[in-house]
C-alpha positions in Angstrom: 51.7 -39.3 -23.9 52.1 -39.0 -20.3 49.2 -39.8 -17.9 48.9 -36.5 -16.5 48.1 -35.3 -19.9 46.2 -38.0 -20.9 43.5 -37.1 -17.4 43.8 -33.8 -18.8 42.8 -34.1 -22.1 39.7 -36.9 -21.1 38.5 -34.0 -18.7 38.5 -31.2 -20.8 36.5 -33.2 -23.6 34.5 -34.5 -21.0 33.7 -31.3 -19.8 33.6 -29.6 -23.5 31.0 -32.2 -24.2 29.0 -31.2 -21.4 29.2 -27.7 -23.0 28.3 -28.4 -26.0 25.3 -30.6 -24.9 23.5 -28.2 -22.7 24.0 -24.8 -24.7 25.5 -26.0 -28.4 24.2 -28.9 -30.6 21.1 -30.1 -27.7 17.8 -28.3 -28.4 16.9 -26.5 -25.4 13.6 -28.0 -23.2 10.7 -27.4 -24.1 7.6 -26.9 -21.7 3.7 -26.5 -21.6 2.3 -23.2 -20.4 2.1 -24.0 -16.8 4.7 -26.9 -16.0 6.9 -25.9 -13.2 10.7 -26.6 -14.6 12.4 -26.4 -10.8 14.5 -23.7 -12.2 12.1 -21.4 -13.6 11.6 -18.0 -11.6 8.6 -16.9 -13.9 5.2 -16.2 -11.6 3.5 -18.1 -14.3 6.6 -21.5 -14.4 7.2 -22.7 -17.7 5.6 -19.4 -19.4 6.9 -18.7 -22.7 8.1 -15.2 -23.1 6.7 -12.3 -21.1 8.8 -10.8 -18.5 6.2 -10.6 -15.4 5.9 -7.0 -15.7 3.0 -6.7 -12.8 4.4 -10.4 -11.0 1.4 -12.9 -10.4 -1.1 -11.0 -11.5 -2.6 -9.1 -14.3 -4.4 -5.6 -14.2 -8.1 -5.2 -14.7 -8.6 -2.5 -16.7 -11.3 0.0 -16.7 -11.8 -0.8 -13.6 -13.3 0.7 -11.3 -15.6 2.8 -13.2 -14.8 7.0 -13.8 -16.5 9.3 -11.1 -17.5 10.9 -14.3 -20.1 8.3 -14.2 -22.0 9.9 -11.6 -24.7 12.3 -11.9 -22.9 16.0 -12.3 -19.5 14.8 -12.1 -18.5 15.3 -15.6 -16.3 17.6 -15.0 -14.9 15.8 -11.8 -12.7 12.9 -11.3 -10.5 10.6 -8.6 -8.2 12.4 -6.4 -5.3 10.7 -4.2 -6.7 7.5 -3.0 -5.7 6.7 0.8 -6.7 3.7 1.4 -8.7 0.6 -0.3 -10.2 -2.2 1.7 -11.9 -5.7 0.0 -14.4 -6.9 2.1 -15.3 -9.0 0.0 -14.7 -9.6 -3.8 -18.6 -8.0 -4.4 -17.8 -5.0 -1.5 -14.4 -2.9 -2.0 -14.4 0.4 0.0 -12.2 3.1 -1.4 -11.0 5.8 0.4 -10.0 9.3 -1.0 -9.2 13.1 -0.5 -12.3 14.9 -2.3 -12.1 15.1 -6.2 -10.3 17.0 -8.4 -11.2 18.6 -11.7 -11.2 15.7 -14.7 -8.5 17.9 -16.6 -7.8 15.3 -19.8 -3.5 14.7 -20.4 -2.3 17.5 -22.6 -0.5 17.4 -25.6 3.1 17.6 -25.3 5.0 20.8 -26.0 8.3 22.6 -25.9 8.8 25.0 -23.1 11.3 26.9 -23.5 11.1 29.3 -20.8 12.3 26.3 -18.3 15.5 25.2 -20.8 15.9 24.6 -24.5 14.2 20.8 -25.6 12.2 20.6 -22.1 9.4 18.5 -23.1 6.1 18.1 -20.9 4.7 16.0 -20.4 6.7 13.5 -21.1 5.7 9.8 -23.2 4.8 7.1 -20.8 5.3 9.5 -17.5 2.7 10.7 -15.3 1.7 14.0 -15.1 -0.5 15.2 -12.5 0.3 14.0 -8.9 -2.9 14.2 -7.1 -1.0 14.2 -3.7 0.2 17.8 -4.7 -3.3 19.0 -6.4 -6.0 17.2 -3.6 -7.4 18.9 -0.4 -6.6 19.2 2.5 -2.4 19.4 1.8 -0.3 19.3 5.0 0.5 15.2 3.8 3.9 15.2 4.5 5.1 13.9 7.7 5.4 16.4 10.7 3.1 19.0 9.1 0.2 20.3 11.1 -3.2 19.7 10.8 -4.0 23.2 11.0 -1.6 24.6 8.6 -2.8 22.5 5.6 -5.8 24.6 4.1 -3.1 27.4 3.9 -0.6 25.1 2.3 -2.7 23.6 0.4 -4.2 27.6 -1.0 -0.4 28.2 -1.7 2.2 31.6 0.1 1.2 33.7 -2.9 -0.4 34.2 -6.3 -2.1 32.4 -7.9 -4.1 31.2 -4.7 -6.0 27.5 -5.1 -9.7 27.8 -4.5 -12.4 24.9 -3.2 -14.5 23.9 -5.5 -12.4 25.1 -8.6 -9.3 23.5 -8.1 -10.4 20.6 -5.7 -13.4 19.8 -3.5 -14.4 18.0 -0.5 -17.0 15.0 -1.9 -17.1 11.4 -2.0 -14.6 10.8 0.1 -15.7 7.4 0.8 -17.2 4.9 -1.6 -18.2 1.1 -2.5 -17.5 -0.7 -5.5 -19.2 -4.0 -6.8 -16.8 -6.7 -8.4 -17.4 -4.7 -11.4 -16.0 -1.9 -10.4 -19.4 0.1 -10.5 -20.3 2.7 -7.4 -22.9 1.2 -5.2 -22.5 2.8 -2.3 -22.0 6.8 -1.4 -21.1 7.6 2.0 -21.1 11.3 1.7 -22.8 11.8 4.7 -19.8 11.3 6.5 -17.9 14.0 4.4 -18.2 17.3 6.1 -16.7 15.3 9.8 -13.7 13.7 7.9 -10.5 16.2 7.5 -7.9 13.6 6.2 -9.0 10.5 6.2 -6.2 8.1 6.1 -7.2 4.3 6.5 -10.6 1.9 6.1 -10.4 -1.6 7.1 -12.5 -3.9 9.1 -11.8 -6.1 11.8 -11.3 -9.7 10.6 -12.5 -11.3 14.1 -15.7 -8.9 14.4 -19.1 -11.0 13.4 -20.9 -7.3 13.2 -18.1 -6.0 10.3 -17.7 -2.4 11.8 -16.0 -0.3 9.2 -13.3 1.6 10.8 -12.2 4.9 9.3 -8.4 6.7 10.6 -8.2 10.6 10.5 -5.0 11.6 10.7 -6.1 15.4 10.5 -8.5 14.8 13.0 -6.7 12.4 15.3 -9.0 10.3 16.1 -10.3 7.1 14.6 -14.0 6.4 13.6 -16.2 2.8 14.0 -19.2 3.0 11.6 -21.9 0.3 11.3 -21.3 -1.8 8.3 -23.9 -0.2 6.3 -22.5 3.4 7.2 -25.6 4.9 8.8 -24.4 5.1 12.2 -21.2 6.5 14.0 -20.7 3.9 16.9 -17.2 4.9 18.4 -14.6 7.5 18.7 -11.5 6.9 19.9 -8.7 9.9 20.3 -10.4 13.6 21.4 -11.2 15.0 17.6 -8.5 17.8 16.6 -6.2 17.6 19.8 -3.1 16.4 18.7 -1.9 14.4 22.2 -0.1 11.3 23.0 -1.6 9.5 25.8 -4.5 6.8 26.4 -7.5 9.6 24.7 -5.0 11.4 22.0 -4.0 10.8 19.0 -0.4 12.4 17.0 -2.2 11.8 13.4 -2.5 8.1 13.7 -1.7 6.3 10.6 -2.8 2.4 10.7 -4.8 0.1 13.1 -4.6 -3.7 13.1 -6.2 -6.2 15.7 -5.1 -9.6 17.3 -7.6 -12.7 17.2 -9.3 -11.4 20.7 -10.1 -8.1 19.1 -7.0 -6.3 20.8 -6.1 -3.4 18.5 -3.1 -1.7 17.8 -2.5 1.7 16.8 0.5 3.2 14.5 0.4 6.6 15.8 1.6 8.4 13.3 3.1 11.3 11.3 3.7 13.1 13.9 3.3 10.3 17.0 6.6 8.1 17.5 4.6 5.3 19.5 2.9 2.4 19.2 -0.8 2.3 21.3 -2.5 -0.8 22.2 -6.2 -1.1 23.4 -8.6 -3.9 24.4 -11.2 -5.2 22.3 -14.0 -2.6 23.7 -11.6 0.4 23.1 -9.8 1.0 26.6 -6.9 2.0 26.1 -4.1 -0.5 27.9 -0.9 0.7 26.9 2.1 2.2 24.4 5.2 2.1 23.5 8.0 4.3 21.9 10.0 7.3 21.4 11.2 10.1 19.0 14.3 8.7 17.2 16.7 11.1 15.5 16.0 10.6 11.3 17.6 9.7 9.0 18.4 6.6 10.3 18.2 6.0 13.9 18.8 2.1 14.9 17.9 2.3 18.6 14.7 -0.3 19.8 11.7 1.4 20.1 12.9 4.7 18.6 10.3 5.5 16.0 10.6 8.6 13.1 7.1 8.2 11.3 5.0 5.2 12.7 3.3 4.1 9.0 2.2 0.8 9.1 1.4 -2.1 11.4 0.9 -5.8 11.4 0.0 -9.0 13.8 0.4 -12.0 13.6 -2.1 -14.2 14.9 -0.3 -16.9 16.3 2.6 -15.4 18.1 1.2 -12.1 18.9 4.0 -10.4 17.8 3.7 -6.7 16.4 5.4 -5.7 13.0 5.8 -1.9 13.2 6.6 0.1 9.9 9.3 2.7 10.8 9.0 4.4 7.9 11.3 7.0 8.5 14.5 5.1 9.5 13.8 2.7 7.0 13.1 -0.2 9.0 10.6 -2.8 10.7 10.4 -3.3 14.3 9.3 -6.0 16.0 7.5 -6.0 19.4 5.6 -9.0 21.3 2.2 -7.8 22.2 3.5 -5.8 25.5 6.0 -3.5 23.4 8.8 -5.5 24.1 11.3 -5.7 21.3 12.3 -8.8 20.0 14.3 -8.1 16.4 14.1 -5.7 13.4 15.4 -5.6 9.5 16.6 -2.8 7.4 14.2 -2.6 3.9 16.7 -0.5 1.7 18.2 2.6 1.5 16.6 5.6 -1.0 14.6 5.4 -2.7 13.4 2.8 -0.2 9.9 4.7 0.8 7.8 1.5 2.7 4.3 3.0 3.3 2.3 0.1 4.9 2.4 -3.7 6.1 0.1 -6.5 5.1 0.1 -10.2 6.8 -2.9 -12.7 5.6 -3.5 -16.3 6.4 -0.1 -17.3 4.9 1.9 -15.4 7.8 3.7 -14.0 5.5 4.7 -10.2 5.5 4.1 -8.0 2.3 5.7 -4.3 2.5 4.8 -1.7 0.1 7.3 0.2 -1.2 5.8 3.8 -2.6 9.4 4.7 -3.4 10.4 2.0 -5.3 6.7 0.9 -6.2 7.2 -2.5 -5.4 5.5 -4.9 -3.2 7.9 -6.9 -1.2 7.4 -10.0 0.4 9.5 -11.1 4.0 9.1 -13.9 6.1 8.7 -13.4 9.9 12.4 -13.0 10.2 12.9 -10.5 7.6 14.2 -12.7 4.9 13.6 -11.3 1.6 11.8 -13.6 -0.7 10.1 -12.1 -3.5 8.7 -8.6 -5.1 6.8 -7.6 -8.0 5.5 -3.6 -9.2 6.6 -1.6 -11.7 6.3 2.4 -11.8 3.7 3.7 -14.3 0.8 5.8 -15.0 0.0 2.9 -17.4 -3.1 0.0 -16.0 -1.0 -2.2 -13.8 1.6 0.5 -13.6 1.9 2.0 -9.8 2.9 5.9 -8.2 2.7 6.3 -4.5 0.8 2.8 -3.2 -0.9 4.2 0.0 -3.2 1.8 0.4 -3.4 -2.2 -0.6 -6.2 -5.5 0.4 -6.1 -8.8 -1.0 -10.3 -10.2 -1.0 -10.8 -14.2 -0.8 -10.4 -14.8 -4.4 -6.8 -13.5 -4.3 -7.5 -10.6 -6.3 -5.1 -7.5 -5.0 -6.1 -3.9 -4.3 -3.8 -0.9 -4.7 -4.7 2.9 -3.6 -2.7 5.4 -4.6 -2.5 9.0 -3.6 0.2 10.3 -6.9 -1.9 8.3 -9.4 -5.0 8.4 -7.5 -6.6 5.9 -8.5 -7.5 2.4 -6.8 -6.3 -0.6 -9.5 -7.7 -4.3 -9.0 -5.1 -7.2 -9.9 -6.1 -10.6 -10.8 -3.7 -13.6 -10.3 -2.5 -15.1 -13.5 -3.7 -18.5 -14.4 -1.0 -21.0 -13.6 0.9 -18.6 -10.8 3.5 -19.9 -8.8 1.8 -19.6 -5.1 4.5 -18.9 -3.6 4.4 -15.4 -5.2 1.3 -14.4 -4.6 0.0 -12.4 -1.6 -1.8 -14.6 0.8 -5.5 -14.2 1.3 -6.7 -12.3 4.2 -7.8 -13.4 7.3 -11.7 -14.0 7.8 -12.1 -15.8 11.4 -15.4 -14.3 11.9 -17.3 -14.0 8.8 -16.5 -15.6 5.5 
């Protein structure tokens, strides 16, 4: 037998050995619930079956409690949720567009005057999207503030009405960690006309809530408790895009020194940055030619904004050319990344303590996790009607126990996810920021 074929043959069974080792006659490991195996890619490492439908984390259920629960709203439910903001695990503000009628899902049925074997609706689908059926209309990007009441009525027959097919209440409200209503800031109701985003400033001792109207242009500081409106920034209902107007602004975020910027907006294509007393400084951008413009600084649909601490650098969403931008602090830009083509739909940005960047993806309903440089490391979601389940995330918070916050305006609903016992860390969103208060 010559040595060449002696090599050969040594290797092969050498190598059919291996084989047979690792997926033939060797039993597979075995781990305990929880023991990271280096080469396990589960949220939860060493989990046994599963397939990490929502990630990290599970979904609360029930949770938060119906509208129906309060007093004459039986007929009444959640409409498109904007926004959602944890200020604490005990304190979760939720943001939304009136109420709609609490219509129960109805049976399925043929209908044959759209095709033969149409079925609606349709197992394990949603079927009412509250963006469509909630006041004011005039969502979409580039529509005017002043055409939405007669969008929103419909062209022709059969006209919408107030109060029968939607109405203007409860637009703001606090939940306990329960989920149960605490708080009702209706008195606030009547000035809103679409209010867009609630957050706080992480570096304010006082914890100002700050409310975004994109309708209105302007954006609103409230006293923590609600009773008092202490600011307005933007002129209220002039559209503009200068240091006191506003191009329905869409997201604010703030720097460690309390400098804010401004994503401004649907119909804005800038960035606007003022000091920590609300004077404004400066602002950045220009309108870029959709679908897909990859100049710097060219903007089609400013929709999300984040800082990071450290460096000062500005993550701008550019929703409609499917990108991030990034800016230093004087609107210089420094780098960007693409984040998908359709149905690639990124609505917002989120950076906590971590300095790491989440994107959410209403199109795709995913959360998506990048480092500073736009490597892609990790996403979790799933699209559903079902608890845990997500339809057009508008609005997301993380509080200091890691739990996660979605809002969302087709669903509309707010969901609170729990991280998983056991979760890999480096796949769950960081906590937030609290340099001022804990």
């Amino acid at each position: 037998m010559g040595r060449t074929l002696v090599l050969t043959l040594a290797l092969g069974a050498a190598l059919g050995g291996f084989a047979l080792g690792r997926y033939g006659r060797e039993a597979p490991p075995v781990y305990a619930p929880g023991t990271p195996t280096g080469s396990s890619l589960a949220a939860v490492p060493g989990q046994t079956g599963g397939q990490d439908v929502f990630g990290a984390y599970d979904a609360v259920p029930n949770w938060p409690q119906p509208l129906t629960a309060l007093p004459n709203h039986d007929k009444w439910t959640y409409s498109a949720f904007e926004s959602v903001y944890a200020e604490s695990p005990n304190r979760v503000f939720m943001l939304q567009l009136g109420e709609l009628p609490n219509v129960p899902r109805p049976e399925t049925r043929l209908l044959p005057e759209i095709g033969p074997n149409v079925l609606y609706p349709t197992g394990r689908l949603p079927w009412r999207d509250a963006t469509f059926a909630t006041l004011p209309g005039g969502g979409a990007g580039g529509a005017l503030a002043e055409d939405a009441m007669r969008q929103w009525r419909g062209e022709k027959p059969p006209y919408r009405e107030v109060g029968v097919d939607a109405r203007w209440e409860h637009c703001l409200l606090v939940v306990n960690a329960e989920g149960k209503i605490v708080e009702q800031w209706t008195q606030w109701d009547k000035m809103f006309k679409r209010p867009h985003y609630v957050t706080i400033n992480p570096y304010d001792p006082e914890k100002a809530v700050w409310v975004v109207d994109d309708h209105n242009h302007a954006i609103f500081k409230f006293s923590n408790d609600g009773t008092k409106l202490l600011q307005t920034i933007g002129t209220v209902g002039m559209s503009g895009a200068d240091g006191t107007h506003f191009n329905r602004p869409t997201f604010i975020a703030w720097l460690p020194d309390s400098t804010m910027f401004v994503a401004d907006g649907y119909n804005g294509t800038r960035v606007a940055k003022f000091d920590n007393d609300g004077k404004f400084v400066k602002d950045w951008g220009q309108k870029g030619e959709p679908p897909n413009d990859k100049r710097p600084s060219y903007f089609n649909n400013v929709h999300g904004i984040a800082v990071d601490p450290e460096t000062r650098r500005v993550f701008v969403n550019d929703r409609g050319n499917h990108r991030v931008q990034v800016f230093d602090e004087n609107g210089t830009h420094l780098s960007e990344w693409y984040v998908g083509d359709q149905p690639s739909d990124i609505h917002l940005l989120y950076m906590g303590a971590d300095r790491n960047l989440w994107a959410i993806d209403r199109g795709t309903s995913k959360a998506v996790k990048y480092d500073l440089d736009g490597r892609y490391l990790y996403s979790w979601g799933v699209w559903g009607d079902f608890p845990g389940g997500m339809w057009g995330v508008h609005g997301f918070s993380v509080d200091q126990e890691g739990n996660v916050y979605t809002a969302e305006v087709d669903n509309g609903r707010v969901q609170k996810y729990r991280p998983r016992a056991g979760a890999n860390p480096a796949m769950l969103v960081g906590k937030p920021v609290y340099a001022a208060w804990k």
